[in-house]
N, C-alpha and C positions, 0 to 999 in steps of 0.2 A: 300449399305450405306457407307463404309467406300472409296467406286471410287468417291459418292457425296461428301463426305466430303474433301477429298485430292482438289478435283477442288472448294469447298468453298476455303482455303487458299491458291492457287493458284488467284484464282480473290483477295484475302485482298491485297496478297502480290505487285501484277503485275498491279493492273487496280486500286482499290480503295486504296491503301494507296500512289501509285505516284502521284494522282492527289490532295491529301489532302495535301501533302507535297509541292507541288509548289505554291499553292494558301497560303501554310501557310507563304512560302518566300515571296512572295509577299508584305503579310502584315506587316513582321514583318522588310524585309526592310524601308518599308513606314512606321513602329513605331516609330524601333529604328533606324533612319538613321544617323549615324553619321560624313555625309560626310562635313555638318557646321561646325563642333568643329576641325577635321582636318585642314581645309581648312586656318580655323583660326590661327589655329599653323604656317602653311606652311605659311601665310602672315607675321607673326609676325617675322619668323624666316629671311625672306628676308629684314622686314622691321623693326628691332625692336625695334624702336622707336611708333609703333603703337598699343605696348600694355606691361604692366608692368609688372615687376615681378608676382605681386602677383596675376592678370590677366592672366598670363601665368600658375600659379602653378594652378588654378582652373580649368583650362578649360583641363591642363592635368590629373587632380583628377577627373574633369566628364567624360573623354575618359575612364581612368580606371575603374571605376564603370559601368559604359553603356557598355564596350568592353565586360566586365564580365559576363552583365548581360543578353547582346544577344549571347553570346557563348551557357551560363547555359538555357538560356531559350529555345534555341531552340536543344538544346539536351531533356532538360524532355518534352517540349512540342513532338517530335517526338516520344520519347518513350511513352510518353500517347498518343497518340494520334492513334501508330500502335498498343496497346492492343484494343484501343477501338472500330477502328475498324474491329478488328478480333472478340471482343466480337458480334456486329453487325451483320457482315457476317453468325457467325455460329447462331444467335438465328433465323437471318433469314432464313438459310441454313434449321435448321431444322424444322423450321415451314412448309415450304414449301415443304420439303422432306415427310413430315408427311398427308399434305395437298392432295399432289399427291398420293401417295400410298392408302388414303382415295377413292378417289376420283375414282380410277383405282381399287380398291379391291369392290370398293361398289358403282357401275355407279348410279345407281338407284337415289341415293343420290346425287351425283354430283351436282344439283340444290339447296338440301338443306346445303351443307356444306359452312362453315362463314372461306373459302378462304379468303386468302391478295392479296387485288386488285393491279395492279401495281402502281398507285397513294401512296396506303401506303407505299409501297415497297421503292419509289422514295424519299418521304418524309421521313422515316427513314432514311434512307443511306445518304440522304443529309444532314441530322441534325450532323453529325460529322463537319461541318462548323460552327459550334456554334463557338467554340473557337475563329477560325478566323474572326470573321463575330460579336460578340458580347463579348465575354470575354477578350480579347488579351488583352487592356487598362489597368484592373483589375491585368491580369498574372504579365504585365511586371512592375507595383508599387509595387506588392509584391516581385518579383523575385530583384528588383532593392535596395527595402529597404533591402532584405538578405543579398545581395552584398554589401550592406554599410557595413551593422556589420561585416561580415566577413575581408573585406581589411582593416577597419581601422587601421592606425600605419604602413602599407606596403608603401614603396617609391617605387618611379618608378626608383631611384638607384638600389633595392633590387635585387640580382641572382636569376631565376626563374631557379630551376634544373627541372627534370620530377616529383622528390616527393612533391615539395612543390607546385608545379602546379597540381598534381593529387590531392593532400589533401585538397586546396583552392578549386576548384570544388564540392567536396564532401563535404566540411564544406557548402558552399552558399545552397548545395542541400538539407542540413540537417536541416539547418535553417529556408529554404521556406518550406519544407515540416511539420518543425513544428509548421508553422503558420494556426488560423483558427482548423477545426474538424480534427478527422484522418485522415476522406476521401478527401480530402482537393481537389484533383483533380475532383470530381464528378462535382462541381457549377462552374469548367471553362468550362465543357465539355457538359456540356444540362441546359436547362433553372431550376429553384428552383422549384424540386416540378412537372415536367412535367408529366402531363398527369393522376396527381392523381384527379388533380382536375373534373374531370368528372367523375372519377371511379364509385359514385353514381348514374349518368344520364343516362338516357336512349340512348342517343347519342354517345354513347363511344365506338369509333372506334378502327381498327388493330392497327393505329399506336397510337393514345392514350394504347395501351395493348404493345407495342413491346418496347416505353420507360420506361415504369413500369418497365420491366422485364428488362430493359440492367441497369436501373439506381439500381434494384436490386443487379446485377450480382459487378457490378462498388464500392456499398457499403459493398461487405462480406470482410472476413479475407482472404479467397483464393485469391482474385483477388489482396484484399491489399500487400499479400505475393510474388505475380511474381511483381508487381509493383518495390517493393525493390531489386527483385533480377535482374530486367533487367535495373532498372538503373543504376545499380552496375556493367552489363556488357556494359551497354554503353559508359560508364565513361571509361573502359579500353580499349573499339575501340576506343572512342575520342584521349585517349592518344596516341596509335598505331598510329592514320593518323597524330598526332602531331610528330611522330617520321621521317614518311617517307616525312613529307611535312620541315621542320627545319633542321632534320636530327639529329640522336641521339645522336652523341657526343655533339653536345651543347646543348639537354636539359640535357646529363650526366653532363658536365659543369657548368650548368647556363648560361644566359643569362641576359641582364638588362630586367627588369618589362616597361620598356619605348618601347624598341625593341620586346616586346612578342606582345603587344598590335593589331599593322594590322593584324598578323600573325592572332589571336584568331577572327579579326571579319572575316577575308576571310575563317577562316575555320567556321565557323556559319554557313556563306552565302553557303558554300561547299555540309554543311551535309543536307540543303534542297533543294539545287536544281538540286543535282545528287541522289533522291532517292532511285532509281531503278539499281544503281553502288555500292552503298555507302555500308563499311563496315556493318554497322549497321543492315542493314538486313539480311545480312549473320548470323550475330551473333544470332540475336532474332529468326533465325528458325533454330535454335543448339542447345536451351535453354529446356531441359528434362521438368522442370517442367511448361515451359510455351506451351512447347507441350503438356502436360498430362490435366494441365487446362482447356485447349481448347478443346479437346477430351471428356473429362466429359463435357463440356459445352454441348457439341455439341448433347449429346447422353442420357443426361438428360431430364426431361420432367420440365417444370415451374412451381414453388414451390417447388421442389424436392429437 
């Protein structure tokens, strides 16, 4: 059990979380593209009779909010999105592991046993697209209105050291995350309600029964708890590649808030589409208690 288990997080880590993370770039390029609002600038600044001061100060207050707000968004979204689906893997991990062993201890039965066919198999593991594929819209107005409140009164004069750029991340994060219920992450990551709706019917499939149990898994205090603590570790890999990419003595410095700005969307763009390089995952399979998580996940039986 525990050779199955190590090659479940092996496949989250190497096959199912790189592909979830490219397709997530993709999207969130084509959301938050902010190559208009630049382009704007750079004409203005050649030509600047083609656009006013005070047309000038807007379009650099929407670069700053939007720079913000694809940085922070695609830091939590990665960080939810690799518990989710390590949540997935292993509930799937051990249904199957449980299914086999059934199956193998008691042939006889092998025809009677309500196995996951690979159809549900396919359909759960791809339901981590939700996000990408139907909530992203949703993510990035609330991600964007936290970024409002948080920068308000911040100039793009302003010195951006490492603390007040680590702290401004963590205020927008604290803000979105207070928005809406606790779980706040659950309704970007699978449809309202999935798969309860049949739970009466006679028709109620694996994968109707495998969301039940992840959208469970997604709503306790445990999960809520690594939730906190790994994006609390993401936040200080984000700052690290902000160190080796700028380089430390000028976030020790400061910087102007105008010149941070490319800097924070190339590293966005960074942290999804080198997923399989990228600090970050280094970090979240270091993480004691999100390993312990996942081990009980794994080894627990549903409803337990």
């Amino acid at each position: 059990m525990q050779a199955h288990f190590e090659n479940i997080q092996r496949i989250a880590d190497t096959t199912t979380w790189p592909h979830a993370m490219l397709y997530l770039s993709s999207r969130v390029a084509e959301e938050l593209d902010l190559s208009h609002l630049t382009e704007r600038l750079v004409r203005g600044k050649g030509q600047p009779d083609t656009l006013t001061p005070a047309e000038k100060l807007e379009l650099w207050n929407r670069l700053k909010v939007l720079s913000f707000t694809r940085m922070v968004l695609s830091l939590w979204a990665m960080t939810i999105l690799s518990l989710y689906i390590r949540v997935q893997v292993n509930i799937l991990g051990r249904h199957l592991y449980i299914d086999t062993a059934r199956v193998l201890g008691i042939s006889h039965l092998a025809e009677e046993a309500d196995l996951i066919d690979r159809y549900d198999q396919q359909q759960f593991l791809a339901s981590v697209d939700f996000l990408s594929n139907s909530a992203l819209p949703n993510l990035i107005s609330n991600m964007q209105a936290a970024a409002t409140e948080v920068l308000k009164g911040k100039q793009l004069k302003d010195l951006f050291n490492f603390t007040v750029l680590c702290e401004t991340v963590r205020q927008i994060l604290d803000v979105f995350m207070s928005m809406g219920s606790p779980y706040c992450w659950v309704n970007y990551l699978m449809p309202e309600d999935a798969g309860f709706y049949k739970l009466d019917s006679t028709n109620v499939t694996k994968f109707d029964q495998l969301m039940v149990e992840a959208r469970g898994v997604l709503s306790s205090v445990e999960f809520g708890n690594i939730v906190g603590i790994s994006l609390g570790r993401a936040v200080d890999a984000l700052m690290e590649d902000f160190k080796g990419q700028i380089g430390e003595g000028n976030l020790l410095s400061g910087m102007p808030l105008a010149k941070l700005l490319p800097q924070m969307v190339q590293m966005s763009s960074l942290q999804l589409e080198e997923p399989s390089n990228s600090r970050f995952i280094q970090v979240m399979q270091k993480i004691p208690e999100v390993e312990l998580f996942f081990t009980l996940l794994y080894t627990s039986t549903p409803g337990s």
